[in-house]
N, C-alpha and C positions, 0 to 999 in steps of 0.2 A: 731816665725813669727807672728807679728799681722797682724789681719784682718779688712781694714778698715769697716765702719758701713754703712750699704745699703742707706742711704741718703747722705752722701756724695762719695759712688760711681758716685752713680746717679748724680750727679752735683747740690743738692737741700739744703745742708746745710752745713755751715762752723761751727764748733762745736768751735773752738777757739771761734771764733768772738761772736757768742752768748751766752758764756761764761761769756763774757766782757760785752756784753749788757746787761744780768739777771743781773750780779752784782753791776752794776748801779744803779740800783731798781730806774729809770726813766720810762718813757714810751717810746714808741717807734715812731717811722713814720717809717710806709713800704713803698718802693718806688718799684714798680715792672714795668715789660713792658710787655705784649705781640704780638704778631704782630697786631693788629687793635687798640688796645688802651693802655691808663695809669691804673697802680691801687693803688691808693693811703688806709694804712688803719693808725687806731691810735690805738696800741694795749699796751694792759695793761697786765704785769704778775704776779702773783701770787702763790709762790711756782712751780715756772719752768712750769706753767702752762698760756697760753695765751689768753686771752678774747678780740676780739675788740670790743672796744665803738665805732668807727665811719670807715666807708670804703665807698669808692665812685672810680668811676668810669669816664673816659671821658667822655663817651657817653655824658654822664647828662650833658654838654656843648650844645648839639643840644637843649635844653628845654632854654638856658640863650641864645641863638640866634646865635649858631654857622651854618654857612651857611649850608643845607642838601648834596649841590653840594661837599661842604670840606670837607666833611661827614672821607674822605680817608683819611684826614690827624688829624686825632683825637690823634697822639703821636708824632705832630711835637712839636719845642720848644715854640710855644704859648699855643699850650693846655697842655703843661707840667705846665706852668707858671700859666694860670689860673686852673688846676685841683687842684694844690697845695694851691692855695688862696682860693680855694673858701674850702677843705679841713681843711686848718686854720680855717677858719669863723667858718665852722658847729666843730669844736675841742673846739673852743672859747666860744660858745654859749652852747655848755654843759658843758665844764669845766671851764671855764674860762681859765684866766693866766698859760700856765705849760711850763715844760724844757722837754725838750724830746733830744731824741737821731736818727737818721738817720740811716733805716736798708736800704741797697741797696742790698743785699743779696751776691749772687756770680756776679751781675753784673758787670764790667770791669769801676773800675773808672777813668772817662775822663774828662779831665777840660773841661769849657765851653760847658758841652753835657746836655742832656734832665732832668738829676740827678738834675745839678745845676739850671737849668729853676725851673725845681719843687719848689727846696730847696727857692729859691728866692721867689715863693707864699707863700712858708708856712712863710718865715721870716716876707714878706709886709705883712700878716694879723695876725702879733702881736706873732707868737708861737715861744718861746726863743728855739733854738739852737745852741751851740758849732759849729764853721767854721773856716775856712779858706780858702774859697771857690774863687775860679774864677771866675762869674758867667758868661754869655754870654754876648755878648752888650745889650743894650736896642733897638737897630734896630733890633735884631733879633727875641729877647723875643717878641716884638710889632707885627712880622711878616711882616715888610714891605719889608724883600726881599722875599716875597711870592707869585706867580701870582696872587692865585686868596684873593680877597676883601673878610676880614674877622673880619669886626667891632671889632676888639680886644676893642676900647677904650666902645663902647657901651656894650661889655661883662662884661667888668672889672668892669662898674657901675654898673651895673647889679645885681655883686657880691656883693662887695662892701656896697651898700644900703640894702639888704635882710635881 
């Protein structure tokens, strides 16, 4: 009888799939959620051992001008879109040019969901990944079926320029 291994009881690690990752010997992009925000990190491994160089968070959207009132929606599909661009930038800016691979973890992949918004920042700011991705519209990434006014386009140069 085997017994599976306490982390993936837990629902926290697919052992195949990182299997496949380490063997790569690329780097990674973490894409995680939890209920208030994004968390983006860029992790490098080493003898099955993981270091990040860069991790960033939504929040750090409210300092590039995201409204304090939208504060609630720090893990719709715009701040998925800009947390991942502006993640590119600062990966870019210490590494330069690199191929990376997309860890979603046990997340449920779903076309056109918050994954691919991400995915779509980190590709607009230059970080080569392997797709085939669906992304979402561009109305949506923008947030303009959103009530409330959320300078997407003033965030974005924001980024962008830095």
């Amino acid at each position: 009888m085997k017994i599976n291994k306490r982390r993936r009881i837990e629902g926290k690690t697919d052992y195949k799939k990182r299997m496949r990752l380490l063997k790569s010997e690329a780097g990674r992009i973490i894409f995680r959620k939890t209920n208030k925000y994004i968390i983006g990190q860029y992790v490098k491994s080493k003898e099955a051992q993981d270091f990040v160089s860069r991790g960033i968070e939504s929040r750090i959207l409210l300092k590039y001008g995201w409204p304090k009132e939208a504060a609630g929606s720090l893990k719709s599909l715009p701040a998925c879109y800009l947390t991942g661009l502006l993640l590119g930038r600062k990966i870019i800016d210490k590494e330069g040019k690199i191929k990376a691979a997309l860890d979603i973890g046990l997340i449920r992949n779903t076309k056109k969901s918050k994954i691919y918004a991400f995915l779509k920042g980190l590709i607009d700011a230059g970080i080569d990944i392997p797709n085939n991705a669906e992304f979402p519209d561009e109305n949506r990434i923008s947030g303009r079926h959103l009530k409330k006014n959320i300078n997407f386009e003033k965030i974005k140069e924001k980024i962008k320029n830095e």
